[in-house]
Structure formats: structure tokens, C-alpha cells
KEKE-3310 file (N, C-alpha, C; in steps of 0.2 Angstrom, whole numbers, plus 5000, padded with zeros to 4 digits):
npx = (5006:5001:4985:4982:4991:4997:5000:5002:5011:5028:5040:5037:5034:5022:5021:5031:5034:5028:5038:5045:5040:5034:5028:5023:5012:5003:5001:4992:4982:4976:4973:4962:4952:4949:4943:4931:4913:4908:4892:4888:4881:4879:4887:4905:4919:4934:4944:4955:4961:4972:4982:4975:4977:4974:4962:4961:4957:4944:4936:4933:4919:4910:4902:4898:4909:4919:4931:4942:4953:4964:4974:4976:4985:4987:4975:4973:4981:4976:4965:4970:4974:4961:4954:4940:4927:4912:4892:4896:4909:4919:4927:4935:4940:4944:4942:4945:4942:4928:4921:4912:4898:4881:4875:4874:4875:4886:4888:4902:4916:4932:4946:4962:4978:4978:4978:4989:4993:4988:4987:4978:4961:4951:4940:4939:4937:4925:4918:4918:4912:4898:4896:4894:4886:4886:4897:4914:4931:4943:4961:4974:4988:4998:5006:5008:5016:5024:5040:5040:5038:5049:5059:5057:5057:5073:5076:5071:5060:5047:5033:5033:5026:5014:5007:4991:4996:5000:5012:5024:5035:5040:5053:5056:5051:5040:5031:5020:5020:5013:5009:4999:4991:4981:4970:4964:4959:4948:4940:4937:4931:4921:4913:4907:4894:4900:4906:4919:4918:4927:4947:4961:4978:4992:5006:5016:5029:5036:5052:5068:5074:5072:5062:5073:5080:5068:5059:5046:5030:5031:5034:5020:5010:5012:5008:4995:4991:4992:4988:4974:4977:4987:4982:4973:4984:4990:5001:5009:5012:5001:4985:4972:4953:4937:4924:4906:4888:4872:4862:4855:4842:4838:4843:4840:4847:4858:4860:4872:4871:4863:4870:4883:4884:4885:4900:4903:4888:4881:4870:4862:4863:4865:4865:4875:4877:4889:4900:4900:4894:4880:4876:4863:4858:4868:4874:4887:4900:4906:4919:4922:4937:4944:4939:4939:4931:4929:4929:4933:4935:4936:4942:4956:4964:4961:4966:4975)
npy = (5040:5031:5026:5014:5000:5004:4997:4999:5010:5014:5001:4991:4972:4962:4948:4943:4943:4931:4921:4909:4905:4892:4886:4890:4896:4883:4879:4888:4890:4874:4877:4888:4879:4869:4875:4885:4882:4872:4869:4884:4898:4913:4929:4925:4937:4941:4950:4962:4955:4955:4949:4940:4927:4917:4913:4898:4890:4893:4896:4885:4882:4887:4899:4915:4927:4942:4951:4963:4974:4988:4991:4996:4990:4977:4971:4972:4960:4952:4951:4945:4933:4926:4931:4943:4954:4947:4942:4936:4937:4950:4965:4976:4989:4997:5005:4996:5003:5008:5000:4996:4989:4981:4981:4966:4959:4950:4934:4925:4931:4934:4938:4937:4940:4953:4958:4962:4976:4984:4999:5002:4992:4992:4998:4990:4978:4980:4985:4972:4964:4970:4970:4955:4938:4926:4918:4921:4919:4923:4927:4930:4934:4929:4935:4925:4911:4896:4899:4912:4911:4903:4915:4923:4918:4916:4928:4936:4939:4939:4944:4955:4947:4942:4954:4963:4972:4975:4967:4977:4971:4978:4985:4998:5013:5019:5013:4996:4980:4971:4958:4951:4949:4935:4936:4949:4951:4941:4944:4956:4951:4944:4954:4961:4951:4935:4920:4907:4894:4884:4882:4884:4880:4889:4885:4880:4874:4882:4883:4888:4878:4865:4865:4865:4853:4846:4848:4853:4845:4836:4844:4848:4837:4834:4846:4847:4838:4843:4856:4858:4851:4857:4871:4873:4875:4888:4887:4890:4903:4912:4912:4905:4907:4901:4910:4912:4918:4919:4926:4930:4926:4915:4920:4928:4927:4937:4950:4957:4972:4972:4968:4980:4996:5013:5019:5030:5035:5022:5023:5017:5014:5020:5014:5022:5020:5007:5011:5018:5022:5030:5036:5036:5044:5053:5058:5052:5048:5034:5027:5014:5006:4997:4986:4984:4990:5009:5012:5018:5026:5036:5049:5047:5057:5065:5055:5054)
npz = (4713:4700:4696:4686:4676:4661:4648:4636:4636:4633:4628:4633:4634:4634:4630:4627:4641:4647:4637:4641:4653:4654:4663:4672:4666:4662:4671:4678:4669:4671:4687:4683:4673:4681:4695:4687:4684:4675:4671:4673:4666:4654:4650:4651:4657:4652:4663:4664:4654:4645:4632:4630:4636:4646:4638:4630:4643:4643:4630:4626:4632:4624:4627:4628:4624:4632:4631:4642:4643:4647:4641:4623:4613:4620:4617:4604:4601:4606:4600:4586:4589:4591:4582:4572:4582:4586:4588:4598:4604:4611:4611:4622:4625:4644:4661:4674:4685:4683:4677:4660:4659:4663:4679:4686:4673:4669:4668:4674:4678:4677:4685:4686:4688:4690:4704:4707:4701:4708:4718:4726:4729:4733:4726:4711:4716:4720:4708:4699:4709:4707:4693:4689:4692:4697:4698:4701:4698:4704:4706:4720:4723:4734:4749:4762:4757:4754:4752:4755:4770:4774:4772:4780:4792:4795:4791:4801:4800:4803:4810:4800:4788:4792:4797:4788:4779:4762:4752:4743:4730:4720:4710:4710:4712:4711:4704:4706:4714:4720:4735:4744:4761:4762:4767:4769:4756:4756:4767:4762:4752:4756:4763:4753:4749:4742:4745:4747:4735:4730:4731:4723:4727:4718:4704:4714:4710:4709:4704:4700:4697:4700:4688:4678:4679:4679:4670:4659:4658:4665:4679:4680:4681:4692:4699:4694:4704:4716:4718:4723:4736:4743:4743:4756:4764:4759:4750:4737:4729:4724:4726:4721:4721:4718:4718:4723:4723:4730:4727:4716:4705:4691:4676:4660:4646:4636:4625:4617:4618:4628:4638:4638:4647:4650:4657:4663:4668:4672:4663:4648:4632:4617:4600:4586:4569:4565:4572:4585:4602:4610:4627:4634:4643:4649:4638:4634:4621:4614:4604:4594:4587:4576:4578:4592:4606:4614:4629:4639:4653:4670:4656:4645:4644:4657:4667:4684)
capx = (5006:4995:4979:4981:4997:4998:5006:5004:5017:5036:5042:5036:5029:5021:5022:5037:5038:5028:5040:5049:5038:5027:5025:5017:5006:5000:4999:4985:4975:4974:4968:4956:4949:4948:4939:4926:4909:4904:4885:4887:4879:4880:4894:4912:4923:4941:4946:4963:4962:4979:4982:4970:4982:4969:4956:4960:4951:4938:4933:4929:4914:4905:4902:4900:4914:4922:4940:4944:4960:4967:4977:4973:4990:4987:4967:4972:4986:4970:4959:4973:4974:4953:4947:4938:4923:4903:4888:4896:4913:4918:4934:4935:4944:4941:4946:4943:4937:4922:4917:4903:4892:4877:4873:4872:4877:4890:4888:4907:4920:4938:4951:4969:4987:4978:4977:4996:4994:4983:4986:4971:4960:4943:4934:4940:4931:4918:4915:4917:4905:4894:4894:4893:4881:4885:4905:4919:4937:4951:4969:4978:4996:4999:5013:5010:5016:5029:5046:5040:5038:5055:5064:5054:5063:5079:5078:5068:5053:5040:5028:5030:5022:5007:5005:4987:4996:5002:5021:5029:5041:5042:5060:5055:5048:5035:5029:5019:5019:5009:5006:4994:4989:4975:4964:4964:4957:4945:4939:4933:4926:4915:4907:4901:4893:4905:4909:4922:4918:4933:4951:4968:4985:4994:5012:5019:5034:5040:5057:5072:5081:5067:5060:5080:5080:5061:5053:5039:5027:5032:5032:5015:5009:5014:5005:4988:4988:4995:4983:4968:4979:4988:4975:4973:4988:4993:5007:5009:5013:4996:4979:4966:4948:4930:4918:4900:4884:4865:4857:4853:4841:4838:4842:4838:4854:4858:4864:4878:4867:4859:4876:4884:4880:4890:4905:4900:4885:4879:4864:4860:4867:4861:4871:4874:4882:4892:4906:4898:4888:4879:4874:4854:4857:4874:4878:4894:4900:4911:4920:4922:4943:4946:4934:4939:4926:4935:4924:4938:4933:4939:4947:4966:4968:4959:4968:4981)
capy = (5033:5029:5018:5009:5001:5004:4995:5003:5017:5011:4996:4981:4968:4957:4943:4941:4940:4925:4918:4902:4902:4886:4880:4894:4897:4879:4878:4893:4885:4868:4879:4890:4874:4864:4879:4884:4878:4869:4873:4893:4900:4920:4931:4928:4942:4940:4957:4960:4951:4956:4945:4933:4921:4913:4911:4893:4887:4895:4895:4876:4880:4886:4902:4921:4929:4947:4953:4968:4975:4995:4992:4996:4982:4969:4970:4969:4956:4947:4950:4945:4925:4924:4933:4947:4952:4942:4944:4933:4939:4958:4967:4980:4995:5000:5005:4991:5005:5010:4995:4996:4985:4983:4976:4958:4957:4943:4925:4923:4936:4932:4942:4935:4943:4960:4962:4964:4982:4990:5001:5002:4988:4991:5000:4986:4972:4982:4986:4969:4962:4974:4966:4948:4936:4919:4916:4926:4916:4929:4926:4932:4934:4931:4934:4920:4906:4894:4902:4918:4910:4904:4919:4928:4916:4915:4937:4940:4947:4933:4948:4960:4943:4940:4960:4963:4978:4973:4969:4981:4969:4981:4990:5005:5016:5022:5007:4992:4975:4970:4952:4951:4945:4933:4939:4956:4950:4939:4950:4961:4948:4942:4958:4961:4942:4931:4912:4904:4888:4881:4885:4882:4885:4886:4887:4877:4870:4886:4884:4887:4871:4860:4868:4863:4846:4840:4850:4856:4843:4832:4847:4851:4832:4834:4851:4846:4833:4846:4863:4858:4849:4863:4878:4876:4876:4893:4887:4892:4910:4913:4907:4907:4904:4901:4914:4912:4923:4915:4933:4934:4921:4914:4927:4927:4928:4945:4953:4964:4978:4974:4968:4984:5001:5019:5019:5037:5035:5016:5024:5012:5014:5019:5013:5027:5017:5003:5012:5024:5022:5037:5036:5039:5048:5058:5058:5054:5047:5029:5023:5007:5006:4991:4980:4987:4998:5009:5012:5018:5031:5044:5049:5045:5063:5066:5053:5057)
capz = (4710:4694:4695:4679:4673:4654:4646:4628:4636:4630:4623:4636:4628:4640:4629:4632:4649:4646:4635:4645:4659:4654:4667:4675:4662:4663:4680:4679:4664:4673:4690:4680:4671:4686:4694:4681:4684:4667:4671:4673:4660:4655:4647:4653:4654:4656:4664:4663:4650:4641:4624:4629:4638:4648:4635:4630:4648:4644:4623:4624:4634:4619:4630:4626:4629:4632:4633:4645:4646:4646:4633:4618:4608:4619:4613:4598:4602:4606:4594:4582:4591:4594:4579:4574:4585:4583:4592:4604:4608:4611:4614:4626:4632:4650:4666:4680:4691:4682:4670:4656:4660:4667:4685:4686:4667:4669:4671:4677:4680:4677:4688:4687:4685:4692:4709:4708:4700:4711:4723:4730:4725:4735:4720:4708:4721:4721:4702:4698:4712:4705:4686:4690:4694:4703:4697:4700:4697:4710:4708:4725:4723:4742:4754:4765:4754:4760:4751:4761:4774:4777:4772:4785:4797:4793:4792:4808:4798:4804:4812:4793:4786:4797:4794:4784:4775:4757:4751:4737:4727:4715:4713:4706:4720:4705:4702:4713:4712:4728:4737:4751:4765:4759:4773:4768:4750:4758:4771:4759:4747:4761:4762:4746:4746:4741:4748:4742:4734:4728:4730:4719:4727:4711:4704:4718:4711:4702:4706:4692:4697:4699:4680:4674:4683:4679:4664:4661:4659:4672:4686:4678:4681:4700:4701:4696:4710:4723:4717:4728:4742:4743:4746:4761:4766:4758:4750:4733:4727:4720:4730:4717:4724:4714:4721:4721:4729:4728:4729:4711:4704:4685:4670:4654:4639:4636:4618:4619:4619:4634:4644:4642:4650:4651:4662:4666:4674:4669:4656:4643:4626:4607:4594:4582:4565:4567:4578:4589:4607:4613:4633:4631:4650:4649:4630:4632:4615:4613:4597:4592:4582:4573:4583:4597:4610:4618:4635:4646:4660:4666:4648:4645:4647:4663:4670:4685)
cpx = (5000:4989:4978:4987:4993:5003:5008:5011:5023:5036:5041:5034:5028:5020:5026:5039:5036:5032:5044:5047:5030:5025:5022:5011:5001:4998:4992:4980:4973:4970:4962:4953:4944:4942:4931:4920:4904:4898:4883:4887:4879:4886:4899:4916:4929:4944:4953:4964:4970:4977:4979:4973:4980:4964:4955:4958:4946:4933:4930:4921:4908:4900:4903:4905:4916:4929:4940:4949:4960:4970:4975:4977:4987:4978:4970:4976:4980:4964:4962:4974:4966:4951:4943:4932:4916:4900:4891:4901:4915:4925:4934:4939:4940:4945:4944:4939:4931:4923:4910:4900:4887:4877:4871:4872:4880:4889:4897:4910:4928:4941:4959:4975:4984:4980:4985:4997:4992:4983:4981:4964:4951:4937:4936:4934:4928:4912:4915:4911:4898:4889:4892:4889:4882:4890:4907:4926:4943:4956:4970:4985:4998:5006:5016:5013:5024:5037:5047:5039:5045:5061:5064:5058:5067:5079:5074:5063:5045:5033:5026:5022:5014:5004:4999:4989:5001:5011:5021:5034:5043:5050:5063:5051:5041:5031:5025:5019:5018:5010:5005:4993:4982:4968:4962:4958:4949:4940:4931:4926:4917:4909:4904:4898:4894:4907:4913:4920:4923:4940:4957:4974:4989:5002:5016:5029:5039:5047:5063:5076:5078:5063:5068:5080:5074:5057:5047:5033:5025:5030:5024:5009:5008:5009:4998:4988:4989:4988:4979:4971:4983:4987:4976:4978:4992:4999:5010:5009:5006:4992:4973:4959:4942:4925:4910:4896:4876:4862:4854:4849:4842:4839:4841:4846:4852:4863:4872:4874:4864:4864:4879:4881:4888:4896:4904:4896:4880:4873:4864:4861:4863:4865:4867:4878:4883:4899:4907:4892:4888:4876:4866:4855:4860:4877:4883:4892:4906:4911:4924:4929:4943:4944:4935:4936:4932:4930:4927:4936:4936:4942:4954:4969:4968:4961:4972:4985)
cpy = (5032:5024:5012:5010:5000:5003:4993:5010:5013:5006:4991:4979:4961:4949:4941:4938:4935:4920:4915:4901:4896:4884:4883:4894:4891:4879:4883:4891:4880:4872:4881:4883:4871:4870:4883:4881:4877:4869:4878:4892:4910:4921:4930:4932:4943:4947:4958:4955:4950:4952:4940:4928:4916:4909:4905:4889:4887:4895:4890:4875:4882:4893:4909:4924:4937:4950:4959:4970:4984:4997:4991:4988:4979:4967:4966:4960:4949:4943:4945:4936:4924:4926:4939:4946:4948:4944:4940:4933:4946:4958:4972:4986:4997:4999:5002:4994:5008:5003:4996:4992:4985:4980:4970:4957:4950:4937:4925:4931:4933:4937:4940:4939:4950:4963:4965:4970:4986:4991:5001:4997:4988:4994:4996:4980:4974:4980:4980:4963:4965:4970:4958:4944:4933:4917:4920:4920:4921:4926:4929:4932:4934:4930:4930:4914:4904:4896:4909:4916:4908:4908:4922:4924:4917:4923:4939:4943:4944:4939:4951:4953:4942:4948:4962:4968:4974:4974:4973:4976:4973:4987:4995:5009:5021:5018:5003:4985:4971:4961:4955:4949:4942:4936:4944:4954:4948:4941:4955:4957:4946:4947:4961:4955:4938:4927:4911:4895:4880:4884:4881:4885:4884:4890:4887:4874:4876:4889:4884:4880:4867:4860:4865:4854:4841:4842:4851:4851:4837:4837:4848:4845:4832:4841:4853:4843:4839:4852:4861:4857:4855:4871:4879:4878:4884:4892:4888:4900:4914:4908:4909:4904:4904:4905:4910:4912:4919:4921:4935:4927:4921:4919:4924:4928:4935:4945:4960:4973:4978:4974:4976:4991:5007:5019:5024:5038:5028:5016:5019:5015:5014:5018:5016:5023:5011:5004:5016:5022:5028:5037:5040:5045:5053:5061:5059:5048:5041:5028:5017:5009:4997:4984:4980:4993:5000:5015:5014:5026:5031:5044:5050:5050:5065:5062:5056:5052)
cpz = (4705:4697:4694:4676:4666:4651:4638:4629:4636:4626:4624:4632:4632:4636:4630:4636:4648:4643:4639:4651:4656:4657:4672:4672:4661:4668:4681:4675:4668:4681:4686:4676:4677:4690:4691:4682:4678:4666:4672:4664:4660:4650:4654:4652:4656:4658:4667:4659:4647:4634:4626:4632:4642:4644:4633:4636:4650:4638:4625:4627:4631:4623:4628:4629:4629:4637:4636:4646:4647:4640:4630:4610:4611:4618:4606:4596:4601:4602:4587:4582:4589:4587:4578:4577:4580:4589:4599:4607:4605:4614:4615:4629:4638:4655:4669:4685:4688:4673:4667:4656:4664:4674:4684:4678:4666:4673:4676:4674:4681:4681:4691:4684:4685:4697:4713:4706:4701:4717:4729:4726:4728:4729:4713:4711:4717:4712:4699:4703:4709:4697:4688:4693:4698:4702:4697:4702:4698:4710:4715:4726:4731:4744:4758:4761:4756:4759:4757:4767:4777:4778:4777:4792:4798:4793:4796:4808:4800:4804:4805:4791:4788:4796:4791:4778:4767:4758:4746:4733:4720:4716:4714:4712:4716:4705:4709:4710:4718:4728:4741:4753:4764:4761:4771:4763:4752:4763:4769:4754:4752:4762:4757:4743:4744:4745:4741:4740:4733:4728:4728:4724:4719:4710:4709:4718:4708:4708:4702:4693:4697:4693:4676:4674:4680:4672:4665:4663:4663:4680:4686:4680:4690:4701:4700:4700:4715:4721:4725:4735:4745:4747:4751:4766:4765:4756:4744:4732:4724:4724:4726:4721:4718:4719:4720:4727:4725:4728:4722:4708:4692:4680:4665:4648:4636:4628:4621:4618:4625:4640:4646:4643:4649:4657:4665:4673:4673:4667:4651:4636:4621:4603:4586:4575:4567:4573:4583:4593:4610:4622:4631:4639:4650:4643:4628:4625:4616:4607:4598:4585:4580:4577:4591:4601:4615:4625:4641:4650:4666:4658:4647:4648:4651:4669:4677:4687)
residu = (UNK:UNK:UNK:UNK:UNK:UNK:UNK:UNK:UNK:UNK:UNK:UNK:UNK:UNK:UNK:UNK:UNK:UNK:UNK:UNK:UNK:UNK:UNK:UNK:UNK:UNK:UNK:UNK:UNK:UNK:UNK:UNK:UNK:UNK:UNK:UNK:UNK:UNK:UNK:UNK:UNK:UNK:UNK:UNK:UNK:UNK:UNK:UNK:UNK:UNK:UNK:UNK:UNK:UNK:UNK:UNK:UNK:UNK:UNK:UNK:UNK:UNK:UNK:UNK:UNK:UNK:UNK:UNK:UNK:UNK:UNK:UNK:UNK:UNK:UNK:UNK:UNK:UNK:UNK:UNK:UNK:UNK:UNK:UNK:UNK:UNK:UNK:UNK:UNK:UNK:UNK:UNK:UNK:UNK:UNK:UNK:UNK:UNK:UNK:UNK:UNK:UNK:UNK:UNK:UNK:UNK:UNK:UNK:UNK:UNK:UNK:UNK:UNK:UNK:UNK:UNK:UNK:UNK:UNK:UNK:UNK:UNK:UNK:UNK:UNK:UNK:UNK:UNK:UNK:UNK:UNK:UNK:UNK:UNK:UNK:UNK:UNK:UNK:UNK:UNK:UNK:UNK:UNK:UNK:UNK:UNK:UNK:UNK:UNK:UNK:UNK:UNK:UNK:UNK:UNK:UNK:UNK:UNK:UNK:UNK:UNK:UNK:UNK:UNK:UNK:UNK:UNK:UNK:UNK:UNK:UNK:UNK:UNK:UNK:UNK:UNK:UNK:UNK:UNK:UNK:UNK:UNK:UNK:UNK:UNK:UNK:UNK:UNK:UNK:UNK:UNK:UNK:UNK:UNK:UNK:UNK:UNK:UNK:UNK:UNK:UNK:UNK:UNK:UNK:UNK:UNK:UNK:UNK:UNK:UNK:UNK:UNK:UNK:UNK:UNK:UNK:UNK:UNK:UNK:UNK:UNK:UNK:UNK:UNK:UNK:UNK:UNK:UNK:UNK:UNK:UNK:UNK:UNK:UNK:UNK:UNK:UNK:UNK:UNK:UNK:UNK:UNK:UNK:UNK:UNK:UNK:UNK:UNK:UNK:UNK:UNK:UNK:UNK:UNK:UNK:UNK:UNK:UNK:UNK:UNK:UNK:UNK:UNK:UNK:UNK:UNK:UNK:UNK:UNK:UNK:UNK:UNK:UNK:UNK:UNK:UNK:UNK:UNK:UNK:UNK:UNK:UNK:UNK:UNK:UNK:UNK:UNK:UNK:UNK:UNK:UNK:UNK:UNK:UNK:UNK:UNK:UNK:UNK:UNK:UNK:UNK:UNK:UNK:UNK)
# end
């Protein structure tokens, strides 16, 4: 089972799938906003970024930012909304389990609409614990939320639910498309020092006959008031939480040469031209394509 869904191979186009759910995609802007703490200072890096679909709750904060995905289209998908890059925003190729950047590089840490395509997700945590300073913003695609909850009823399956081991909805037996038991996530987060501050259930109403019935910006209306009250209840398909760890104090505002680092073995970088980083430690060699670095390790072909 692959690492890393790629989703330059065939014909998807994950715009797409966005295309008629507005009222999810609102629903995640209004939690990430509401979330967000409009006195963190630092680079943001939306990882998993894809075409940028989040980045309107987070441009306005006048904020350095950098986009992370795998893919190589939906970079540029991104770069193509946003702009090309500036000393102040960076587009990315990389694998989530070895990111280039340095330790404690980022002010805030984006992580939404991933942890649904990873197998194994502790060296993800980890690697992004690693980069971040004092914010990190976790979607959780959970299995407890109250639709599953009843079905579990009504089929006998109560125990599966309560379960700590991930669901599969994926229908492809190749494939994953995990929820999990929030605990599990949580668990983890705790031990590489992470409170959660704040939490969003989010996506509460998404139901096609209540989306027919009410529209979009009426359910959208109802589901800011609900996010917070909600949370703790676990009742929404998605438990987004606001991280934040005290263990790092004051920084200083870092250039993009000092954020990132070799994904290799995190050596520190010489920029050879305009489209070429050399690792001063290992001498591996990155290019930079049409405004895009492409910093992905292992190398596409070493992959398995």
C-alpha cells in the first residue's frame, strides 16, 4: 500500500470533487479562521496544501506563507490562483514524511484533508511536530461522529466504533481513506507536546437533503453557531482541534533560506543560480521548475 497519494497519476482532478460541495468548503474556512490565532507570527505552511483551497483564511493575515503538496499540478494549480512565488510565499514539492525545513522553522502548521491518506501516520505527526513552533491547526476525519454512531446501532457494530484501530471507507482494497478514533490522534499528539487549545466540530449539517431543502448559506449560518458547541460533543465528521506547545520561546523572522533545510538529512542549503539548492552536508542537489522547488524525498523513483 503506497505512502503518498499522488494525485498527478491519471486523470483525477480534485478540483472537481470540490465542485458542489460549498458548504463543506465553507464550513472549513469559517472553522480554520475562527481557530487561527491572529497574534502568531512566523511562516504558515499549508501542507497538503493541494490548489491552495484553504488559503483564503489565511492570506488576510499579511502572513508568510508556503504551500506543500506532492503534487506537482495541484502546485501549480496554486500557484496559478496565488501568483508566482516572492520572498514571502514559496511553493513546494515534498513528501510529508521527511519535510525540508528546518526545526522549529514554522510559526503555524496547517494539516487538513490529510490524515485521511495515510496509512501510517506517526512519522507525519512527528515530522510536522518537528517544524512547528507554537501552532499547529489538525483536521481529524473521525469515526465517532453522530451518523456513525447510529448506524453502528441499528448494525450491531457499537464495539467496531469504540475500537482505537482506524476505519477503511475506501472501496478499493488498494487504496485508504481512514477515519479514526479521535483518541488515537490525540494520544499521540500529547506525546510530542501538544494541548489542544481550541476545537471545531465541523461539517455538521452535511446532509444532501438538508443542503436541497436549506442551501448553502443558510446551513452555513447554523453551522458557525454549532462548530464550537459541538466539539465536544464529537459530532461532526471532521474534529478539527488548534494545537499549541510553550517549549520554544521568542524567534526571530526567518528568510526562506534560513526556513528550509535538506529533506535528506536537514543540512542547510547553498543556492547555486536561481533554480538550484545544493545540501552543504550530503550534496544532494534540488531544482526549482516553474516556481516550484521540488524537495521530495526519497526520490519518485526510490519510492515503493
Amino acid at each position: 500500500m503506497p505512502l503518498i497519494t499522488n494525485y498527478d497519476e491519471g486523470g483525477y482532478s480534485y478540483q472537481d470533487y470540490w465542485r458542489g460541495r460549498d458548504y463543506e468548503h465553507g464550513a472549513e474556512l469559517h472553522a480554520m479562521q475562527s481557530l487561527l490565532d491572529p497574534h502568531q507570527t512566523g511562516w504558515i505552511a499549508d501542507l497538503g496544501s493541494g490548489f491552495g483551497r484553504m488559503a483564503p483564511a489565511y492570506l488576510d493575515q499579511g502572513r508568510s506563507v508556503i504551500w506543500v503538496d506532492y503534487s506537482l499540478k495541484l502546485l501549480a494549480q496554486a500557484q496559478a490562483r496565488y501568483g508566482p512565488p516572492t520572498p514571502s510565499r514559496l511553493y513546494v514539492q515534498a513528501n510529508l514524511n521527511h519535510l525540508p525545513f528546518r526545526s522549529g522553522s514554522l510559526g503555524t502548521a496547517l494539516l487538513i484533508r490529510v490524515l485521511h491518506h495515510l496509512p501510517s501516520y506517526d512519522r507525519v505527526l512527528r515530522e510536522v511536530s518537528r517544524v512547528a513552533q507554537k501552532e499547529w491547526i489538525i483536521d481529524i476525519p473521525q469515526k465517532l461522529h453522530a451518523l456513525a454512531r447510529i448506524r453502528s446501532v441499528v448494525r450491531g457494530q457499537w464495539h467496531v466504533l469504540h475500537e482505537e484501530v482506524p476505519i477503511n471507507l475506501s472501496r478499493r482494497s488498494s487504496q485508504v481513506f481512514l477515519n479514526y478514533h479521535p483518541r488515537s490522534i490525540e494520544h499521540q499528539l500529547s506525546i510530542l507536546g501538544w494541548t489542544v487549545r481550541e476545537s471545531r466540530s465541523v461539517s455538521n449539517l452535511r446532509l444532501p437533503w438538508l443542503k436541497q431543502r436549506f442551501g448553502t448559506e443558510r446551513l452555513l449560518a447554523v453551522e458557525r453557531w454549532l462548530q464550537p458547541h459541538l466539539a465536544p460533543l464529537q459530532f461532526g465528521p471532521n474534529l478539527w482541534h488548534a494545537l499549541v506547545r510553550h517549549d520554544f520561546g521568542a524567534t526571530s523572522p526567518m528568510d526562506q533560506e534560513e526556513v528550509l533545510a535538506c529533506p535528506a538529512c536537514l543540512g542547510r542549503f547553498e543556492l547555486r543560480g536561481l533554480h538550484t539548492m545544493v545540501c552543504r552536508s550530503c550534496h544532494e542537489q534540488f531544482i526549482c521548475h516553474d516556481g516550484i522547488w521540488d524537495f521530495r524525498w526519497p526520490r519518485p523513483n526510490t519510492l515503493g
